[in-house]
C-alpha positions as CSV (number, residue, x, y, z in Angstrom):
1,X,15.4,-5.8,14.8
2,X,12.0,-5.1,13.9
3,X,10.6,-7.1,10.8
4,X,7.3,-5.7,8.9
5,X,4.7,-8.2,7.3
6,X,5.3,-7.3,3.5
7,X,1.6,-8.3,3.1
8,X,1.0,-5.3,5.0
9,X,3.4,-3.3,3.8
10,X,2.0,-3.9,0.2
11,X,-1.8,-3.4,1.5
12,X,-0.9,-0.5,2.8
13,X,0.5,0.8,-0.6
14,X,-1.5,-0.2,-2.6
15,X,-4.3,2.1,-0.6
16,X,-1.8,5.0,-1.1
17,X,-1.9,4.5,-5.2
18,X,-5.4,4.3,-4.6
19,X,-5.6,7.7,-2.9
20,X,-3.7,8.9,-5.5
21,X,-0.3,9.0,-3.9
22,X,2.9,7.7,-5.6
23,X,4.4,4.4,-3.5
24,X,8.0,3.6,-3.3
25,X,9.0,0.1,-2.5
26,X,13.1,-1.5,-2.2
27,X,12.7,-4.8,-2.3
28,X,11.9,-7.3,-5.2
29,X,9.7,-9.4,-2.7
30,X,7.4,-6.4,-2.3
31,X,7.9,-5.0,-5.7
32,X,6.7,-8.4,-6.8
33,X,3.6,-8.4,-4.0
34,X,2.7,-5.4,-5.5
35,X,2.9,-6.0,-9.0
36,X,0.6,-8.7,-8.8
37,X,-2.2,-7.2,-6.7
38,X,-1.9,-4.3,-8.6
39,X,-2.4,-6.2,-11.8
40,X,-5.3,-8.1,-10.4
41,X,-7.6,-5.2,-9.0
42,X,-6.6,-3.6,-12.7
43,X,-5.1,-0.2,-11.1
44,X,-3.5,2.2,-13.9
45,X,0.1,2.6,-13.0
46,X,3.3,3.7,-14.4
47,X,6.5,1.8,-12.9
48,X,9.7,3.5,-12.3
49,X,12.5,1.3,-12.1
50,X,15.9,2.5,-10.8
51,X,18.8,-0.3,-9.3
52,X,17.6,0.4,-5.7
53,X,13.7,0.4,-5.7
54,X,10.9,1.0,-8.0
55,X,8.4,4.1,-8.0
56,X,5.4,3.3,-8.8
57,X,2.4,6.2,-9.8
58,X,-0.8,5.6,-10.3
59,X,-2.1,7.1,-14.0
60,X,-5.4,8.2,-14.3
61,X,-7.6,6.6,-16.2
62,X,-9.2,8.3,-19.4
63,X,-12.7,9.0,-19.7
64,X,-14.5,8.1,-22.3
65,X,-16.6,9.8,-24.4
């Protein structure tokens, strides 16, 4: 069985919302991972819960004027 690093699972993610790119993550270790770096680097996001995973988009942030 082959076992990914969530670490780099979630780095690699977490570039993706960066890019732009919606990231899809099952587990609640990774959802968690993610929440928090997500929350310290101050990314805009929009989280989509379901019972099997979480969606998770990144929101643009406004401009201001």
């Amino acid at each position: 069985m082959f076992v990914m690093n969530e670490r780099r699972i979630r780095d690699e993610k977490i570039a993706q919302l960066k890019r732009g790119k919606a990231a899809y993550a099952e587990s609640h270790e990774l959802i968690r991972l993610m929440k928090r770096r997500i929350e310290r680097e101050n990314i805009p996001v929009h989280y989509d819960n379901t019972n099997i995973g979480c969606w998770i988009t990144p929101v643009e942030r406004q401009k201001s004027s």
